[in-house]
C-alpha positions as CSV (number, residue, x, y, z in Angstrom):
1,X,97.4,98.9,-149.3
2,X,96.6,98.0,-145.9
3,X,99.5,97.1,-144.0
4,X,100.0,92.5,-143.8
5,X,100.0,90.9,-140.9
6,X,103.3,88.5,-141.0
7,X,103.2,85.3,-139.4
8,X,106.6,84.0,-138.3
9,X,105.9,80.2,-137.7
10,X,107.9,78.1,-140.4
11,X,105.3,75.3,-140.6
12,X,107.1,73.3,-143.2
13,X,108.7,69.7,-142.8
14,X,112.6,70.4,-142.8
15,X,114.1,68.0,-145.3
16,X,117.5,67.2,-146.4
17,X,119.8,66.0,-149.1
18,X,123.3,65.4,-149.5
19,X,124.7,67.2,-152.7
20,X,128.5,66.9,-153.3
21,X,129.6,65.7,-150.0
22,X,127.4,67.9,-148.0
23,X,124.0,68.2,-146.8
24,X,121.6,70.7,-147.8
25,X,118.1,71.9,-146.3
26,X,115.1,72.5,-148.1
27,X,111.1,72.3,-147.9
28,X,108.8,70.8,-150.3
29,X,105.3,71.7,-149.8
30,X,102.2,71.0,-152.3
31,X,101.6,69.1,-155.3
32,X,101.5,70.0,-159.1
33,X,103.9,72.0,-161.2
34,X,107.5,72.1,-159.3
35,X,107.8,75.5,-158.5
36,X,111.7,76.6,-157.1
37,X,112.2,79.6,-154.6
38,X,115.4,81.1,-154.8
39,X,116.8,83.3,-151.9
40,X,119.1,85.7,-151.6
41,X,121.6,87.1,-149.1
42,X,121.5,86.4,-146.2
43,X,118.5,84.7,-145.9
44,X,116.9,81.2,-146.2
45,X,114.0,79.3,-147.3
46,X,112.8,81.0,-144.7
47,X,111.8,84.3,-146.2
48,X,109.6,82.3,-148.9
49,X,107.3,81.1,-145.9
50,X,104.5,83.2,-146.9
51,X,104.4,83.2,-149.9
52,X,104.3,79.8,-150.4
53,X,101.1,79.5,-147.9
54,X,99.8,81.1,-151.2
55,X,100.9,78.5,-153.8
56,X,101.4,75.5,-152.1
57,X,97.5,74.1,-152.6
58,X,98.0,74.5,-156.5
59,X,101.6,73.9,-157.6
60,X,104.7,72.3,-155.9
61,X,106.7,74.2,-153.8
62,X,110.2,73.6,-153.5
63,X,112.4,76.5,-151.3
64,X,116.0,75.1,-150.6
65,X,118.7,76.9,-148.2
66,X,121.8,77.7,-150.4
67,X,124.7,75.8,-149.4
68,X,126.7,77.6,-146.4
69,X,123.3,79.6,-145.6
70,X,119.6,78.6,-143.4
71,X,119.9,75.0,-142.2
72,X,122.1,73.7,-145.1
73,X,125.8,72.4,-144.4
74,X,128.9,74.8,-144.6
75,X,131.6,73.3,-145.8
76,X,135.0,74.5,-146.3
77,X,134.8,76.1,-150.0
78,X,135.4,80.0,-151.1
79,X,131.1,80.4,-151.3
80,X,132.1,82.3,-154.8
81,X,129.2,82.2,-157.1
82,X,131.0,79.2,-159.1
83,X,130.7,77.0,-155.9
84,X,126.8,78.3,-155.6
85,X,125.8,77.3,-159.1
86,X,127.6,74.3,-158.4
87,X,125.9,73.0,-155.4
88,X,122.6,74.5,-156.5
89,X,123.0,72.3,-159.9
90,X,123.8,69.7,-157.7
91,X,120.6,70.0,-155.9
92,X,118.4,70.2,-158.6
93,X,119.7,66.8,-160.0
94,X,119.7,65.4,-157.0
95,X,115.8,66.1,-156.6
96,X,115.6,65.1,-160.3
97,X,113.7,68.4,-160.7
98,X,112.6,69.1,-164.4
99,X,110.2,71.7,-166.2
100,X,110.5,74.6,-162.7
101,X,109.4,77.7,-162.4
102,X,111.9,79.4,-160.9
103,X,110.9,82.3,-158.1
104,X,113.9,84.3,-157.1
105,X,115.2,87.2,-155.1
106,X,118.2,89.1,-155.0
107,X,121.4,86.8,-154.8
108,X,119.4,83.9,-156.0
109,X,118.8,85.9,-159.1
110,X,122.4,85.2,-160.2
111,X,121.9,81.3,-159.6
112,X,118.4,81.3,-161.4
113,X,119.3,83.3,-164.3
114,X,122.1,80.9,-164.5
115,X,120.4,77.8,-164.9
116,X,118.1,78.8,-166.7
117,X,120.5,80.1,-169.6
118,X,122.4,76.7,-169.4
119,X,119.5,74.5,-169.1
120,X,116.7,76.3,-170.8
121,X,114.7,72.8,-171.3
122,X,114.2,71.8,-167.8
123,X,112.4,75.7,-167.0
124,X,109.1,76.8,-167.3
125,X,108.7,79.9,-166.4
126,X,111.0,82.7,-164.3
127,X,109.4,85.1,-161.6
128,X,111.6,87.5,-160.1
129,X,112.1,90.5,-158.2
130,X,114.5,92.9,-156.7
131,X,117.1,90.9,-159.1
132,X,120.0,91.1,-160.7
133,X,118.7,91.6,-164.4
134,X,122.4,92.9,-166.1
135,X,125.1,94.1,-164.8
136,X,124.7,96.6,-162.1
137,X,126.6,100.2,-162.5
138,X,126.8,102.2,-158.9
139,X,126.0,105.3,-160.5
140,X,122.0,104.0,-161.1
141,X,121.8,102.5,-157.6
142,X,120.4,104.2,-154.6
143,X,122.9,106.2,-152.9
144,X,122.4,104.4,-149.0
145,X,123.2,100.7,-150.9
146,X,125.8,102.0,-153.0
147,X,127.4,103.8,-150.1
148,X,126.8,99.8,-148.1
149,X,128.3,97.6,-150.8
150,X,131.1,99.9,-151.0
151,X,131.6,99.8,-147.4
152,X,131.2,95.9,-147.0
153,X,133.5,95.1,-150.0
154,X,136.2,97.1,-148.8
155,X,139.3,94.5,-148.5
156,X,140.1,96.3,-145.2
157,X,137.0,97.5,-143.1
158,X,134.7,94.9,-145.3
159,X,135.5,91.7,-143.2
160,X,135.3,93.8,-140.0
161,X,132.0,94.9,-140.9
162,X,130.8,91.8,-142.5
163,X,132.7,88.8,-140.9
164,X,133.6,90.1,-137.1
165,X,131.3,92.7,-136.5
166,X,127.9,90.8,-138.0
167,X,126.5,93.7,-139.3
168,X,124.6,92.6,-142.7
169,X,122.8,90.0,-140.0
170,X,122.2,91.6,-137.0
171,X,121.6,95.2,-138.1
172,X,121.1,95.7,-141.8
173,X,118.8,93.1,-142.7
174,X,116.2,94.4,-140.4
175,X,116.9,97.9,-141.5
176,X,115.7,97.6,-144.7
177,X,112.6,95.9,-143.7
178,X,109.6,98.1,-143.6
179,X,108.2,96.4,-140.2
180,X,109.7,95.5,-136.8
181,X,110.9,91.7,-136.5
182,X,109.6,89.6,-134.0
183,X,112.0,87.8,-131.7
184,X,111.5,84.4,-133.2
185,X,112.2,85.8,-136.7
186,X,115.3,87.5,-135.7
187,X,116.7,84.1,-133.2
188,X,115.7,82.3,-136.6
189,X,117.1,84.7,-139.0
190,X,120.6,85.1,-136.9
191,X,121.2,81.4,-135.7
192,X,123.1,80.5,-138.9
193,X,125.3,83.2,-138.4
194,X,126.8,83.0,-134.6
195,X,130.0,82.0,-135.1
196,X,133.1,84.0,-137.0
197,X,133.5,81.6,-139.7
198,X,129.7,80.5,-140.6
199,X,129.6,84.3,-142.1
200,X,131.7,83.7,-144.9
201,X,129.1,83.2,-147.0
202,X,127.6,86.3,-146.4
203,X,130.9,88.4,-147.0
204,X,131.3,86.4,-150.3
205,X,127.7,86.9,-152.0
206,X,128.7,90.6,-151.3
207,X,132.1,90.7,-153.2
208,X,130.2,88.8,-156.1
209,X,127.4,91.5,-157.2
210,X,128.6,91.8,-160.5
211,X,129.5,96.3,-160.0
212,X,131.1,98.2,-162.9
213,X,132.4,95.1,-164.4
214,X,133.8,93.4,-161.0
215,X,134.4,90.7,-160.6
216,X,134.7,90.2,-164.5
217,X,133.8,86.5,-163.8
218,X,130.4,87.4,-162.2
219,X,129.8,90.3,-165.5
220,X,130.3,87.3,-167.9
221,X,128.0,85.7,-166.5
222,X,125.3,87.9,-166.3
223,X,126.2,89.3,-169.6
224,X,125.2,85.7,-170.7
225,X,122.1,85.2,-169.0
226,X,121.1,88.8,-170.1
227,X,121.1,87.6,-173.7
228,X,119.3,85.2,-172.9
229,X,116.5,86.9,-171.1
230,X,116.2,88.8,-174.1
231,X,115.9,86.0,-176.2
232,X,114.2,83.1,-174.8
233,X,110.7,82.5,-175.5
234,X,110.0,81.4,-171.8
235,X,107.2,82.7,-169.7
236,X,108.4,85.8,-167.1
237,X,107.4,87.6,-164.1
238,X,108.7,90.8,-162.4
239,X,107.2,91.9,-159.6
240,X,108.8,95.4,-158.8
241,X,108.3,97.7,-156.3
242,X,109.8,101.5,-155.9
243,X,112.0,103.0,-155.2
244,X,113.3,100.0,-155.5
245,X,117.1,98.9,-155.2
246,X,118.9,96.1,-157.6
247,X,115.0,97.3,-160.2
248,X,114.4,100.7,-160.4
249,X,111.6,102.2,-162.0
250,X,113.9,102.8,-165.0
251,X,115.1,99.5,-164.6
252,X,111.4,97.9,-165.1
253,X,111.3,100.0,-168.1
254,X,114.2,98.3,-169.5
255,X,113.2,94.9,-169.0
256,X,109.8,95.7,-170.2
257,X,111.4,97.0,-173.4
258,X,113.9,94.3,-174.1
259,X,112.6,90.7,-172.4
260,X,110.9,88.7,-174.5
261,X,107.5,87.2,-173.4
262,X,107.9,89.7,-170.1
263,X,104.9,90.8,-167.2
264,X,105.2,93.6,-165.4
265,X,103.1,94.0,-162.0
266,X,103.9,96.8,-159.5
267,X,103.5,96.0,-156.0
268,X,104.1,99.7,-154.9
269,X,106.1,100.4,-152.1
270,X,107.5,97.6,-150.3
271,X,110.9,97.3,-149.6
272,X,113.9,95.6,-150.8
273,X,113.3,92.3,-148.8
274,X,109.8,92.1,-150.6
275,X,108.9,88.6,-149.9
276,X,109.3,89.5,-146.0
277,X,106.7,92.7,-146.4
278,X,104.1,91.8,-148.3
279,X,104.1,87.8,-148.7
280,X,100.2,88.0,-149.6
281,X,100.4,90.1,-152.2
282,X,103.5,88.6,-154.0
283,X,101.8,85.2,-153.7
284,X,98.6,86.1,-154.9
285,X,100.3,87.8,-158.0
286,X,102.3,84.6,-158.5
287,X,99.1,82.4,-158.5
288,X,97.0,85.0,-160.6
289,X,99.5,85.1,-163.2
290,X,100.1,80.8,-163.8
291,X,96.6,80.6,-163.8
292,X,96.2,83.1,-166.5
293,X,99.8,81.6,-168.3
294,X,98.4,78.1,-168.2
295,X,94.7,79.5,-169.4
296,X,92.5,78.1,-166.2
């Protein structure tokens, strides 16, 4: 596959919405079915930018920055994933969403998976990729992230890396993309991030990856929504791409084996930040797929 061309304008109207006390940023682009783009860490609505150019002429398109993260307020909470899934419920009922499609990445995988086990009327449909699908076991992940989440949720040298340092910001992230950034995405990408304490978020989405069991709050969680993925009759998407990181090829297999109403579409080699790399192609695969769901 020829390699995309990335724009890095964000051409969307900011918009904003005060959920529990604070405000929170988020685009809405298109009209039709409400389709909701979940990011991961440590990103924003941002990274949905280009994929969204792909939907937004046939289905709403709604990309909100979780709380403490992108344009959206950061108060002074913990950022555990309990706090998360409580603003992000927040902001669904404050945008009296109902009947989504939920498209999510990474982190955002916890909260979607979430809501959609605890509110299985108001969802459609889940896409997902690179996403947290059960608990995770170190042993099956890739021996350069296992050796970074080890290193960043160290209670000693974690914060250093993490908090002080800025190192998941200002030199992972565009490590693990497979394509230089340009100086407006990396002013973008960094800006919510300059100051010591706006990176708390950041360290806590780290220390909650649910990892051999820890922390046993986060397991239960995905534990439940597991079942649930296993069960539910609702519509779903993974678009997987190899190696791969959080979905392995062994990991597609699994999901192929035990979700219930499951697609499987392999973008090939793409990287872990996957909406970043090849935007086209994960949009296109989005839109092919509702049009076939929904029969058109």
């Amino acid at each position: 596959m020829a390699q995309e061309q990335i724009p890095d304008a964000f051409p969307y109207q900011s918009r904003f919405v005060t959920v529990h006390g604070s405000s929170m940023h988020y685009v809405d682009e298109g009209k039709g079915e409400t389709f909701v783009f979940i990011h991961g860490n440590p990103t924003s609505s941002y990274l949905w930018r280009n994929v969204i150019a792909h939907l937004s002429e046939s289905v709403r398109c709604i990309a909100p920055d979780l709380i403490g993260m992108g344009l959206s307020e950061k108060p002074d909470i913990e950022y555990t994933l309990q706090d998360q899934l409580y603003f992000f419920h927040g902001l669904i009922k404050a945008l009296n969403l109902k009947k989504m499609t939920l498209v999510m990445h990474e982190y955002g995988s916890l909260l979607g998976f979430a809501y959609a086990q605890r509110h299985p009327d108001q969802i459609k449909a889940l896409v997902f990729m690179e996403a947290v699908v059960k608990p995770l076991e170190s042993a099956q992940l890739p021996e350069e992230y296992r050796q970074w989440l080890a290193q960043a949720r160290d209670p000693v040298k974690g914060p250093v890396r993490i908090i002080r340092d800025n190192l998941f910001v200002e030199k992972k992230y565009s490590e693990w993309l497979m394509r230089p950034m340009s100086e407006f995405e990396k002013e973008y990408f960094e800006e919510p991030f300059l100051d010591l304490w706006t990176r708390k978020p950041v360290w806590q989405c780290l220390q909650d990856m649910p990892i051999d069991d820890q922390p046993e709050a986060v397991t239960e969680i995905v534990r439940n929504y597991t079942h649930y993925l296993m069960t539910s009759d609702c519509p779903k998407l993974l678009l997987w791409v190899h190696p791969g990181v959080l979905i392995s090829e062994a990991v597609a297999d699994w999901c192929r084996g035990r979700f219930k109403n499951l697609s499987v579409i392999d973008c090939g080699e793409a990287g872990f930040y996957l909406p970043e790399n090849i935007p086209q192609e994960i949009g296109l695969q989005i839109a092919e797929w509702h049009r076939i769901k929904n029969g058109s």
